[in-house]
Residue, then its C-alpha position, 0 to 999 in steps of 0.5 A: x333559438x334565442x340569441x343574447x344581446x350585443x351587450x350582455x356579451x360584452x359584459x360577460x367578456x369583459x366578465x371573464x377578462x377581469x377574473x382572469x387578471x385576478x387570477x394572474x394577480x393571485x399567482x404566487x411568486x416564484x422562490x427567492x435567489x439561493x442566499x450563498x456567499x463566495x469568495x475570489x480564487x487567488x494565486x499563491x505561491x504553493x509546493x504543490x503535493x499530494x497524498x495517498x493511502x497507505x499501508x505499513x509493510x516490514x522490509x523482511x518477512x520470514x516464514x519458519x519452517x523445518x527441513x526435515x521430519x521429526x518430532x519437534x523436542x523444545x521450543x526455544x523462543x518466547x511469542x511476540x518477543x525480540x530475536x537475532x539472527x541466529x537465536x535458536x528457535x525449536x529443535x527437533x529430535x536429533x536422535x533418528x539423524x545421529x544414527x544416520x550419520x553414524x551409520x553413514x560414518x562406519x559405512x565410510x570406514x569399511x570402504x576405505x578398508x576394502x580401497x585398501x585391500x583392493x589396491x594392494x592386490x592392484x600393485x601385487x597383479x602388475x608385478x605378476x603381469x611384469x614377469x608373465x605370471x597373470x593375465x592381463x584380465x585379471x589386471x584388469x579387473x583388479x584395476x576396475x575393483x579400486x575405481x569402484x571402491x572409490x566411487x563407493x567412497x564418494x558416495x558415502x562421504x556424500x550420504x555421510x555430508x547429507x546427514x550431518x547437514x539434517x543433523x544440523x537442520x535440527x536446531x532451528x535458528x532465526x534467520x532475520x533479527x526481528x519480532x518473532x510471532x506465536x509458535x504454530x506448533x508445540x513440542x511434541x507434534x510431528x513434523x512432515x516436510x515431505x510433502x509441497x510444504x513443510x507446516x510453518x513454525x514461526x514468523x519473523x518481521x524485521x523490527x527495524x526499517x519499515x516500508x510505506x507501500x502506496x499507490x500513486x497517479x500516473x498523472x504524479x507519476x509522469x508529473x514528478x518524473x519518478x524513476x524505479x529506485x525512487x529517484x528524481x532529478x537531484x537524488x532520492x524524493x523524501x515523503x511525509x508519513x502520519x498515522x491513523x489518528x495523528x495531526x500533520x505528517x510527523x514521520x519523514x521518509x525516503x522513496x526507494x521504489x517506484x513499479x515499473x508497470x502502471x496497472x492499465x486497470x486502475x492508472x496507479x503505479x505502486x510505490x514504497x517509501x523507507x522509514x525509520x523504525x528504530x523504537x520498533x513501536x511500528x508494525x506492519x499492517x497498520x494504516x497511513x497517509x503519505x504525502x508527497x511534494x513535487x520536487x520542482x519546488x514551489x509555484x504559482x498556483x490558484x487556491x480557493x477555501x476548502x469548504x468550497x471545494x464538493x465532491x461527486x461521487x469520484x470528482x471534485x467541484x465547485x460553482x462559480x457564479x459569474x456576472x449573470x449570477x447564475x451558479x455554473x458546475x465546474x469539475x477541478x483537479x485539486x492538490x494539497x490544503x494549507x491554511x485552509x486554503x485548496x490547490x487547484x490544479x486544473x479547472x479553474x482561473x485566478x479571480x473567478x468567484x467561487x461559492x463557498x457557503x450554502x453550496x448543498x443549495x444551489x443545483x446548475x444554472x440557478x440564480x443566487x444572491x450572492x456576497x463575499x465571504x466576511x461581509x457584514x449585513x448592512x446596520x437595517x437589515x433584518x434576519x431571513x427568518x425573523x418573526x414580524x412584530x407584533x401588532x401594537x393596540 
């Protein structure tokens, strides 16, 4: 066995310490800081609102339909076209009914005539009884023939009544003013209304006021003190309205309900405000905003800019960098924008540094190289990615 000399040993350690600093030397650095730009939050005095989807719903629907069978003869509306109430909308054939009530007049007539006879007969009994000259079963029985005519009278009068009401429930009229739709069935079709619904005919929206239907928190619920008419400390809660496709909240309208359960399963109450439709140009089913101000009027509020403001999945967030430069996840609750400026509720303090630009960037706990939001490079400095200059010969 041989063995290697003292010094060779040494040298090849000394060998193998030297490659390795090498090799430390030749590690390549770690990536720079994240380059974002932030900005302070700062305190305002804000009327703090919020906003909700919403859907147009008209104050009055009607389904129209017949209460009685028969064949529709004419209908009397034009689609899609205004009515009042009590326009004249279909008609059904009177005719079959007209025989009814006729029938039920005659049937009248005869009764009364036979009323007639029987009590005549009644008054002539009782003068026999008087003078011995009947039976008192006989008395009786004339007596029991006029209350059974008359019963009979009342009965028909009662058929006669119903009858002239189907005869009446002939002509269809409008029941609401409103915008009538398109006409189900056409004149000549039969209609069965013995079954546990009559087909429809028609319907009918009310074309003036229009309902705002929304659903609200209940943290604004509690927060705002909302009542089930819609009231608050100091009377009715006006609302804000805008349209799918329109700038701001152009409409103005009043709350008139609030629900008086708030759904366990999705923590909203349903609420409806009333607004003026008096062109008639809106129509139920259309798509809306609703935005809704605290009734306590403005406050000091904190505000940051709304680009700094990222959602994740259902929760808003930002990152505030603090004084080791480390970006921190912060969950908020925020309320309205103005002037681009978002109302923070809940999560974050007054001066607390907020990173506004290259927020798709950074990931929790990582340094960034941050500067305020609006501040100029310094006059030496060069782009990022600027290319180096070239090589002069």
């Amino acid at each position: 066995m041989r063995f290697l000399p003292t010094a060779s040993v040494l040298a090849l350690a000394i060998g193998l310490s030297a490659c390795g600093k090498k090799e430390e030397a030749a590690a390549p650095p770690g990536p720079p800081p994240a380059a974002v730009t932030t900005a302070p939050a700062t305190v305002r005095s804000v009327v703090e609102s919020q906003e909700f989807p919403a859907r147009l719903e008209a104050v009055e629907w009607v389904a129209v339909r017949s209460r009685i069978t028969g064949y529709i003869q004419e209908v009397h509306f034009a689609q899609g076209a205004e009515v009042r109430k009590g326009d004249l909308l279909v008609t059904i054939d009177p005719r079959p009914i007209q025989a009814r009530v006729a029938k039920a007049e005659a049937d009248i007539a005869a009764i009364a005539s036979r009323t007639d006879l029987a009590r005549l007969e009644l008054a002539r009994t009782q003068k026999l009884m008087a003078s011995q000259a009947t039976s008192q079963r006989e008395l009786d029985e004339k007596a029991a023939a006029v209350k059974d005519l008359e019963a009979s009278m009342k009965a028909a009068r009662a058929a006669l009544d119903a009858s002239r009401l189907d005869l009446a429930f002939t002509r269809i009229t409008a029941p609401i003013t409103g915008r009538v739709g398109k006409a189900e069935i056409t004149a000549g079709n039969f209609v069965q209304t013995e079954g546990p619904e009559s087909p429809m005919l028609t319907t009918i929206v009310s074309s003036g006021p229009i309902y705002v239907t929304f659903e609200a928190d209940e943290r604004t619920f509690v927060k705002y003190g909302l009542r089930g008419r819609g009231t608050v400390k100091g009377g009715r809660l006006p609302v804000e309205v805008a349209l799918s496709g329109e700038t701001g909240f152009p409409h103005s309208a009043t709350l008139v309900y609030v629900d008086n359960r708030v759904d366990p399963q999705t923590g909203n109450v349903r609420m409806r405000a009333l607004l003026d439709n008096g062109d008639g140009t809106l129509v139920p089913g259309l798509y809306a905003r609703v935005r809704m101000a605290d009734p306590a009027g403005a406050k000091e509020t904190v505000t940051i800019p709304d680009e700094a403001v990222g959602t994740d999945q259902d929760r808003k967030f930002v990152y505030v960098v603090g004084a080791d430069k480390k970006a921190t996840y912060r969950a908020i609750q925020t309320a309205q924008v103005a002037d681009g400026q978002r109302a923070i509720v809940e999560g974050l303090k007054a001066g607390e540094q907020v990173i506004v630009n290259g927020l798709m960037r950074v990931r929790p706990g990582q340094v960034v190289a941050a500067k305020p939001e609006g501040a100029k490079p310094a006059a030496d400095a060069k782009p990022a990615d600027a290319a180096p200059p070239a090589d002069k010969k």
